[in-house]
C-alpha positions as CSV (number, residue, x, y, z in Angstrom):
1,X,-8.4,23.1,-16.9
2,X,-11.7,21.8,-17.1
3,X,-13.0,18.4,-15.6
4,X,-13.2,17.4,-19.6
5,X,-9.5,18.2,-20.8
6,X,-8.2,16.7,-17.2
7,X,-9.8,13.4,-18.5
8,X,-8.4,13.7,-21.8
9,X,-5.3,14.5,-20.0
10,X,-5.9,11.5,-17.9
11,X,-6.3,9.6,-20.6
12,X,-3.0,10.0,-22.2
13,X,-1.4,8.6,-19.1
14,X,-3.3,5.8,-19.0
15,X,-2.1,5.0,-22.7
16,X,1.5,5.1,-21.7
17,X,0.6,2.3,-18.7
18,X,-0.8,0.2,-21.2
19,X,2.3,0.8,-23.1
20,X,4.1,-0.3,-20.2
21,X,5.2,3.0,-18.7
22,X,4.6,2.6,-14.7
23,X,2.0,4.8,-13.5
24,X,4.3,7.2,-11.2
25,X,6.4,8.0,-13.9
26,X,4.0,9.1,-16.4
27,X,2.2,11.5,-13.9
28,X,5.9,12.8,-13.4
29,X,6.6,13.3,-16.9
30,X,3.0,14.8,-17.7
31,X,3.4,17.4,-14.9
32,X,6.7,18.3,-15.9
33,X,6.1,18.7,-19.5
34,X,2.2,20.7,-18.6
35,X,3.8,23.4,-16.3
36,X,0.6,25.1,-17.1
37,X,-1.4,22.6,-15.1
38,X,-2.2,24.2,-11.8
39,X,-1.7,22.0,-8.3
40,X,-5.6,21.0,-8.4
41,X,-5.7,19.8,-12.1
42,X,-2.2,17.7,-11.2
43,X,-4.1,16.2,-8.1
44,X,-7.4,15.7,-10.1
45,X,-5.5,14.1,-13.0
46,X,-3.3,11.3,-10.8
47,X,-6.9,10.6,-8.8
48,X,-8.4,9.8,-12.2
49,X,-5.4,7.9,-13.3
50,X,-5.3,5.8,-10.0
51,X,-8.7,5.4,-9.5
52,X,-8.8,3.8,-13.1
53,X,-6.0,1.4,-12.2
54,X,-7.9,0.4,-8.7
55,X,-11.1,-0.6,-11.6
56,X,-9.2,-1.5,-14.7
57,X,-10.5,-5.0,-15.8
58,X,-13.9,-3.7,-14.9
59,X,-13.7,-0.3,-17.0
60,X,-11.8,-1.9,-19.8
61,X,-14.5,-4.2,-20.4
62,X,-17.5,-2.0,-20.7
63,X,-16.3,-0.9,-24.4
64,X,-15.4,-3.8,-26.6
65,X,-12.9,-2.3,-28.9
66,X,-9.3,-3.0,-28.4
67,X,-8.0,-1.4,-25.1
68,X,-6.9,2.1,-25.2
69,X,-6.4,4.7,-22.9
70,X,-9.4,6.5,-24.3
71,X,-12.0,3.3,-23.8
72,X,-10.2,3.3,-20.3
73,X,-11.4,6.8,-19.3
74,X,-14.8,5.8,-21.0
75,X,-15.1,2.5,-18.8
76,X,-14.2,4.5,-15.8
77,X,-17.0,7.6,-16.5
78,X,-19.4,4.4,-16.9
79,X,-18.5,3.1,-13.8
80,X,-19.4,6.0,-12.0
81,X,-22.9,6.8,-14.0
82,X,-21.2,9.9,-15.4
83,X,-22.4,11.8,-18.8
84,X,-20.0,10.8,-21.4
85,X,-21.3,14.0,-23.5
86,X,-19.9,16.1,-20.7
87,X,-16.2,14.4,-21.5
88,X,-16.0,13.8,-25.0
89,X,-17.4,16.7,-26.5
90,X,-14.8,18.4,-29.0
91,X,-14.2,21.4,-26.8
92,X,-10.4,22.8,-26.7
93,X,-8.0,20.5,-24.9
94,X,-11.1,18.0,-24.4
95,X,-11.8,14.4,-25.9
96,X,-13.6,14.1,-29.3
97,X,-17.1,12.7,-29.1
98,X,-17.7,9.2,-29.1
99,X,-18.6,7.7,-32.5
100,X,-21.2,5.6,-33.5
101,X,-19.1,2.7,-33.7
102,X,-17.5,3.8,-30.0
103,X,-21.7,3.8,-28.7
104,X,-22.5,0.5,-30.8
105,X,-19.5,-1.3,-28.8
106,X,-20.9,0.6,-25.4
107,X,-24.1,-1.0,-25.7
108,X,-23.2,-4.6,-26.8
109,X,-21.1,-4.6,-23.6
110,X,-23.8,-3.7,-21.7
111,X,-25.0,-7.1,-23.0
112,X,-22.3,-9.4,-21.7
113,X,-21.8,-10.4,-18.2
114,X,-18.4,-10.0,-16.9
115,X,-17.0,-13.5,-14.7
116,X,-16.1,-12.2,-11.2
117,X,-12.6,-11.8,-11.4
118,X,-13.5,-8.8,-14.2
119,X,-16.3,-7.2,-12.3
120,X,-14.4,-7.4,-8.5
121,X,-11.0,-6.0,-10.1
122,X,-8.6,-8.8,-9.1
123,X,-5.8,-10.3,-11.6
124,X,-7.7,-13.7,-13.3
125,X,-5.6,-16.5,-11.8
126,X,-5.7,-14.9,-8.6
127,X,-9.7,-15.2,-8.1
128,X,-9.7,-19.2,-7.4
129,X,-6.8,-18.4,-4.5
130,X,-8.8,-15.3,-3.6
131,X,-11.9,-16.7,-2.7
132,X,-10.4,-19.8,-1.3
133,X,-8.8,-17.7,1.1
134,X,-10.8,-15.1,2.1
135,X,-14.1,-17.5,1.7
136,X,-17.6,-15.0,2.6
137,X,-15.6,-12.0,2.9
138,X,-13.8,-12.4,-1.0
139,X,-16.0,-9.9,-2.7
140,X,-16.4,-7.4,0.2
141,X,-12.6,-7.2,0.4
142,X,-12.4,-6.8,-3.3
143,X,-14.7,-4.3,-3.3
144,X,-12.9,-2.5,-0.5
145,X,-9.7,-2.4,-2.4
146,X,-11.3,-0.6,-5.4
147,X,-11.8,3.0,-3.6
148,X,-9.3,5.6,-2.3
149,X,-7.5,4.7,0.8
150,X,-7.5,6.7,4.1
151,X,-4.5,8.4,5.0
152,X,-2.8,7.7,8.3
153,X,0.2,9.1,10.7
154,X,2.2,7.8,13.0
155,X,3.2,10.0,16.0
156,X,6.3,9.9,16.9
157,X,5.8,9.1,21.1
158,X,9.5,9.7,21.8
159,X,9.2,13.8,21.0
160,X,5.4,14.8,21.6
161,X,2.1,13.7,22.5
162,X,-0.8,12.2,20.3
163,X,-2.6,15.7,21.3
164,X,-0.1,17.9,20.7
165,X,0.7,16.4,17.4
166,X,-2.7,17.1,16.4
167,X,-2.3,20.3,17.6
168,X,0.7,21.1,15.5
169,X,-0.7,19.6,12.4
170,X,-4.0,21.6,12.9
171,X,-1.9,24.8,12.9
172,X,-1.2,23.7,9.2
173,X,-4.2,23.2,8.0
174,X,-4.0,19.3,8.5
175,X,-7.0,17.8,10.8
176,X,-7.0,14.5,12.4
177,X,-9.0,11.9,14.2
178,X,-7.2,9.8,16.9
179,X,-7.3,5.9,15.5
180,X,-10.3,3.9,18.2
181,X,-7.9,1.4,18.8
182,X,-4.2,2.0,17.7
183,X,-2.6,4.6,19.8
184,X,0.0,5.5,17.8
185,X,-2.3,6.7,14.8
186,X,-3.9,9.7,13.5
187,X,-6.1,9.4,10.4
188,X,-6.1,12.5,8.2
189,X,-9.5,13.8,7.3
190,X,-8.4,17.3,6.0
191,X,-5.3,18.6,4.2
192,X,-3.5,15.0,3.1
193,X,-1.3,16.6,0.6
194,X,0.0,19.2,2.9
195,X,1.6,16.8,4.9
196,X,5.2,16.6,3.9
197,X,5.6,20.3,4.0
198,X,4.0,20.9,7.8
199,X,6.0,21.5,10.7
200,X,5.1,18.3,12.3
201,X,6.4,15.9,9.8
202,X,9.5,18.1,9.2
203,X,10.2,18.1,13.3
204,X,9.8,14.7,13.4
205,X,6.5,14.6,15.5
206,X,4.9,12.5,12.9
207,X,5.3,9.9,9.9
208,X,3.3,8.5,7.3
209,X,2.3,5.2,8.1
210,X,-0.4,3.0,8.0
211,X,-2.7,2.2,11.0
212,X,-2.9,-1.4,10.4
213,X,1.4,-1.6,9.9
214,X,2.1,0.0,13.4
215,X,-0.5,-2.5,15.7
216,X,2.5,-4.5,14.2
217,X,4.5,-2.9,16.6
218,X,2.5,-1.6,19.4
219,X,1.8,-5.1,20.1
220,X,5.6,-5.7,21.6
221,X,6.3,-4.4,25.1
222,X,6.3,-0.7,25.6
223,X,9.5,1.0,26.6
224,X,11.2,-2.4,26.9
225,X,15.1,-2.8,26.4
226,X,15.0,-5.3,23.6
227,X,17.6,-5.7,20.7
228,X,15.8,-5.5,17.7
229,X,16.5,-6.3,14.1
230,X,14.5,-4.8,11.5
231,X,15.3,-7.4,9.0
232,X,13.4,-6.6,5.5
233,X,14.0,-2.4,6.4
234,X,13.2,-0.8,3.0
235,X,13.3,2.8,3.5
236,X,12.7,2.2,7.5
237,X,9.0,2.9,9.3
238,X,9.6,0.0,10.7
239,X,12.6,0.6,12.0
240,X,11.5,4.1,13.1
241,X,8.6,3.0,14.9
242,X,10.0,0.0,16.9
243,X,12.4,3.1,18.1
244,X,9.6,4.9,19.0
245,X,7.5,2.5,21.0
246,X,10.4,0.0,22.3
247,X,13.1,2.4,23.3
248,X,15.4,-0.9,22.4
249,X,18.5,-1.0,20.6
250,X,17.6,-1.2,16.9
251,X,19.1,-2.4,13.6
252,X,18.0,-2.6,10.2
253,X,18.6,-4.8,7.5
254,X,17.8,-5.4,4.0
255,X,19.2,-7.3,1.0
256,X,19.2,-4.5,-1.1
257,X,20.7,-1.4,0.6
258,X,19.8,0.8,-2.0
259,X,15.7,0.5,-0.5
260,X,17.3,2.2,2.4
261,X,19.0,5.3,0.7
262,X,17.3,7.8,2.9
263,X,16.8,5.7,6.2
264,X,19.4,8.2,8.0
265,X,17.7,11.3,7.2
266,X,14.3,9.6,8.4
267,X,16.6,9.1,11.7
268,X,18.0,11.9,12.0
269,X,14.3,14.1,12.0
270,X,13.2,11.6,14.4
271,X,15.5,11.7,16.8
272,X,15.8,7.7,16.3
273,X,18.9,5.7,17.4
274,X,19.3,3.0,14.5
275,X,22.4,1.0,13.5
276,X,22.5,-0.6,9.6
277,X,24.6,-3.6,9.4
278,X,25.4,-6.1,6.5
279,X,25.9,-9.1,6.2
280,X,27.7,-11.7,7.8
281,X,25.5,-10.8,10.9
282,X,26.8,-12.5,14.0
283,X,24.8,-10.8,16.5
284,X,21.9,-12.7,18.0
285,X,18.3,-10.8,18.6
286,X,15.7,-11.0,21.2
287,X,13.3,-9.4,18.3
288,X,13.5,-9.9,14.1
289,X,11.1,-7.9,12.2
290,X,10.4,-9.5,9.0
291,X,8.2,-7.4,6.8
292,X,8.3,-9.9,3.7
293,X,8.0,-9.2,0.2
294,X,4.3,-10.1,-0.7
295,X,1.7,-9.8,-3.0
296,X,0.7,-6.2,-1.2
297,X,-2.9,-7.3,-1.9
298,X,-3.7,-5.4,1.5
299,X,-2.6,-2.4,0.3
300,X,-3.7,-2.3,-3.5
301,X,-5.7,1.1,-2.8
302,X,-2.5,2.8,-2.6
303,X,-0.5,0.5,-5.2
304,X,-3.5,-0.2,-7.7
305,X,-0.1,-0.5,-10.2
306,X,1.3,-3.3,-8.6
307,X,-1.9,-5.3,-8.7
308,X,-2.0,-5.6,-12.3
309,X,1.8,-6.3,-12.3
310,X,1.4,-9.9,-10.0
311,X,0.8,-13.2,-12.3
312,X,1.0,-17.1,-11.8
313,X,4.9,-16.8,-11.2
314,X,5.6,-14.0,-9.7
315,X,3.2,-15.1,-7.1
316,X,4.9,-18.6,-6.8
317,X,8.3,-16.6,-6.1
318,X,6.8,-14.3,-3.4
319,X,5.6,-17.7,-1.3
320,X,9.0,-19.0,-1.9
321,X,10.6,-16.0,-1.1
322,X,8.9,-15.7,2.6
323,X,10.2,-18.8,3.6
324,X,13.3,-18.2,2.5
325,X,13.4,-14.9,4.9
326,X,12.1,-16.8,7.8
327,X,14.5,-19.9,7.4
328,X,17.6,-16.9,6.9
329,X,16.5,-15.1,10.1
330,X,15.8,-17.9,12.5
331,X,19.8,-18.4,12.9
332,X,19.3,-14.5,14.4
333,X,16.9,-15.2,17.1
334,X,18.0,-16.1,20.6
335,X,15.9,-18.9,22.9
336,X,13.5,-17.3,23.7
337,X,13.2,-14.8,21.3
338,X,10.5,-13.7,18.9
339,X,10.2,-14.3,15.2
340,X,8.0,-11.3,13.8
341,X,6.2,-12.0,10.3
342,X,4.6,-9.5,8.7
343,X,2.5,-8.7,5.0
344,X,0.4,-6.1,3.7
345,X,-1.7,-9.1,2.4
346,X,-4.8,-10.5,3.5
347,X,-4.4,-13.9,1.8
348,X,-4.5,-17.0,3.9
349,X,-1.7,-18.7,1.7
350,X,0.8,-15.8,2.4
351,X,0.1,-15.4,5.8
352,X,-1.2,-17.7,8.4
353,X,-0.1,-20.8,6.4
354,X,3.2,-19.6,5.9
355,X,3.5,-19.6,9.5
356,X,2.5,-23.1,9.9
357,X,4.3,-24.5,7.2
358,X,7.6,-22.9,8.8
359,X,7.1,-24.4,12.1
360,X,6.2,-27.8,11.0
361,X,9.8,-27.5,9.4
362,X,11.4,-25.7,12.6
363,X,9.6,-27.2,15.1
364,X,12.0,-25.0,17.7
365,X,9.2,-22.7,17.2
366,X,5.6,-21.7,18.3
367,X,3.0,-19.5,16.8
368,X,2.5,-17.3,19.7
369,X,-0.2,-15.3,18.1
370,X,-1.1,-14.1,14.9
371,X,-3.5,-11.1,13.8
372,X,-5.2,-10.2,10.4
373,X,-7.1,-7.0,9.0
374,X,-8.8,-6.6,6.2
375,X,-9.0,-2.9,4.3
376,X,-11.4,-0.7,6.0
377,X,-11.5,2.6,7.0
378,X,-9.2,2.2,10.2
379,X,-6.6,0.6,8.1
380,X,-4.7,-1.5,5.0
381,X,-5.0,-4.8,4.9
382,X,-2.1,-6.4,6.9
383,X,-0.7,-9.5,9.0
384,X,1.4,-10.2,11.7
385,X,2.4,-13.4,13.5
386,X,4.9,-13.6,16.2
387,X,6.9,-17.0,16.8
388,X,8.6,-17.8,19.5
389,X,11.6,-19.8,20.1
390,X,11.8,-22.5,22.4
C-alpha cells in the first residue's frame, strides 16, 4: 500500500470512532476484512489511527467543516507539516483531493486561535482540574501524553537475570536498555512487536509492564515473606510481579472476575504461586495492593481512546469509586500492615488527596510515603502511596 491509501485507510477507521466504534475494534475488523494488507501497512495504519486519537481536538479543529474522519486525517497531516497533495491526490485506493471549499475552511482555521484545552489535547472540563493540579508542569505533561509511548518489560527475577533476559530477547531480534533506576525493567528500543512471540516472554523470563507500575512494587521489601492481596487484580501484573520480587504468599482479587480470565495462564508461564479468592474474604493481610480504577490520565499514550471517553461524571464516579476501594480494603489489613494505593494518573485530586482525605476519615492510618511520575521516557505516568496501620 502506499503511505496515501494507508491514510485513506486510516481514515475510514477513524470514521467508525466517531460513529462510536472503539478504536481496537475497528482496526480488528479493517485487518480482517483487508487480508491483503501486509503486517507493515496494518502497523502503519493503527499508528496513524492512534496517533490521531492522542491529537484529536487539536486536528479536528484545524478544518472547520463538520467532523469527519477525512478532516481528521487532514488535521493530523497538518499537525505534522505534511503535504496534503501527497495524501489526497485521486490515485487508486488514495483520498480525493481536497476541494476548494475543503482549502477555504483550512485557511479560515488557520485564523482562529484554539483555547488550551483544544491545542494541549485534554477533554474541556478537565483543563481547570488539570492545571490546578499539575500547576507549571500542566502543558509539558499534556504535551508528553500526545506522542508514542516507550515500551517496557518486566523481568521476571524468580527464573533469570536482567542480563540474561536481554540476552534471550536479543537472540530474537528484540534489543533493550536496562531502566537507570528501576531494576526490574527493560525498555525496548528495537523489535516491540516481536515481543509476544520471542522465547523470553513465552518462557516466562519477561512481561509487559510499565517501568513506572513496577517501582510500585520494587518499593516493598525484597524476598520478604509477606501475605499479600492484590486487590483490584485485572488480568494480574500486579499480582505477578509482587510474586516475583516478594517471594510472599499472594492473592488476587477483583470485583469482576471476568478481568482476570487469563491470570492462571500468566501464572502458570511464570512459574508464579497465586491463589484467587472471592468474596466474603476473612483472611487478614500484611500487604493490599489497590490498583484503583482511575482516570488513566498517566497512561493516555497507550489508551488515547479512553481519554476522549472520561466527562464531568464519569470522573465524579472514579473519585467516589477509590474511596470506596480503600474504605472496603482497610477491614483486610492487619496492625501494622500496609495500605498500597495506586493510579496511572498524575492528577493531584486522584492521588495524593485521596490519600489524605481517607485518613482524615480513618485516622488508624498514616501516609507512610507516597511517590508520583509524570510520562517521560523512563515511564507512564503513575502513583503510589503506602498507608500504614497503627
Amino acid at each position: 500500500m502506499t503511505p496515501a491509501a494507508q491514510v485513506f485507510s486510516a481514515s475510514q477507521i477513524l470514521q467508525e470512532i466517531l460513529d462510536g466504534k472503539k478504536a481496537k475494534s475497528s482496526l480488528k475488523e479493517w485487518s480482517k476484512t483487508n487480508r491483503y494488507a501486509g503486517s507493515k501497512d496494518r502497523r502503519a495504519i493503527r499508528d496513524f489511527v492512534y496517533d490521531s486519537l492522542r491529537i484529536k481536538r487539536s486536528a479536528l479543529s484545524k478544518i472547520k467543516a463538520p467532523h469527519s474522519g477525512r478532516n481528521w486525517a487532514v488535521g493530523v497531516l497538518l499537525e505534522t507539516n505534511e503535504d496534503l497533495e501527497k495524501y489526497f491526490n485521486d490515485e487508486t485506493y488514495a483520498s480525493p483531493r481536497l476541494t476548494e471549499k475543503e482549502k477555504f475552511a483550512i485557511q479560515k482555521a488557520k485564523e482562529y486561535k484554539s483555547p488550551p484545552d483544544v491545542e494541549f489535547n485534554v477533554p474541556a472540563f478537565l483543563w481547570p482540574i488539570w492545571t490546578a493540579d499539575l500547576g507549571d508542569e500542566a502543558v509539558t505533561v499534556a504535551k508528553t501524553l500526545c506522542q508514542r509511548a516507550p515500551a517496557f518489560l518486566r523481568v521476571n527475577i524468580r527464573k533469570t537475570t536482567i542480563e540474561k533476559a536481554q540476552t534471550i530477547l536479543s537472540g530474537d531480534g528484540i534489543q533493550t536498555l536496562k531502566h537507570p533506576s528501576i531494576i526490574t525493567a527493560l525498555r525496548v528500543t528495537e523489535g516491540q512487536n516481536k515481543i509476544k512471540n520471542c522465547m523470553a516472554y513465552k518462557n516466562g523470563f519477561v512481561e509487559i509492564q510499565d517501568a513506572s507500575s513496577q517501582a510500585s512494587v520494587i518499593d516493598l521489601p525484597r524476598d520478604s515473606n509477606l501475605k499479600i492481596l492484590d486487590y483490584c487484580c485485572g488480568s494480574g501484573g500486579k499480582s505477578l510481579a509482587l510474586d516475583a520480587w516478594t517471594k510472599g504468599k499472594i492473592f488476587a482479587y477483583d470485583i469482576s472476575p471476568s478481568r482476570s480470565f487469563n491470570l492462571k495462564t500468566r501464572a502458570e508461564r511464570s512459574n508464579a504461586q497465586i491463589t484467587e479468592i472471592c468474596k466474603p474474604i476473612n483472611e487478614m493481610f500484611d500487604v493490599i495492593f489497590c490498583d484503583v480504577p482511575c482516570s488513566g490520565s498517566g497512561s493516555w499514550r497507550r489508551d488515547p481512546d479512553g481519554k476522549w471517553k472520561l466527562n464531568a461524571h464519569s470522573w465524579q464516579n472514579l473519585l467516589d469509586t477509590q474511596i470506596e476501594v480503600l474504605n472496603e480494603a482497610k477491614e483486610l489489613v492487619k496492625t501494622d500492615g500496609i495500605l498500597i494505593y495506586a493510579t496511572c494518573s498524575v492528577l493531584l485530586s486522584e492521588n495524593y488527596k485521596q490519600l489524605e482525605k481517607f485518613c482524615s476519615i480513618n485516622p488508624e492510618f498514616e501516609i507512610e510515603k507516597a511517590h508520583q511520575f509524570l510520562p517521560s521516557d523512563l515511564g507512564d505516568g503513575f502513583f503510589y502511596g503506602f498507608l500504614k496501620k497503627k
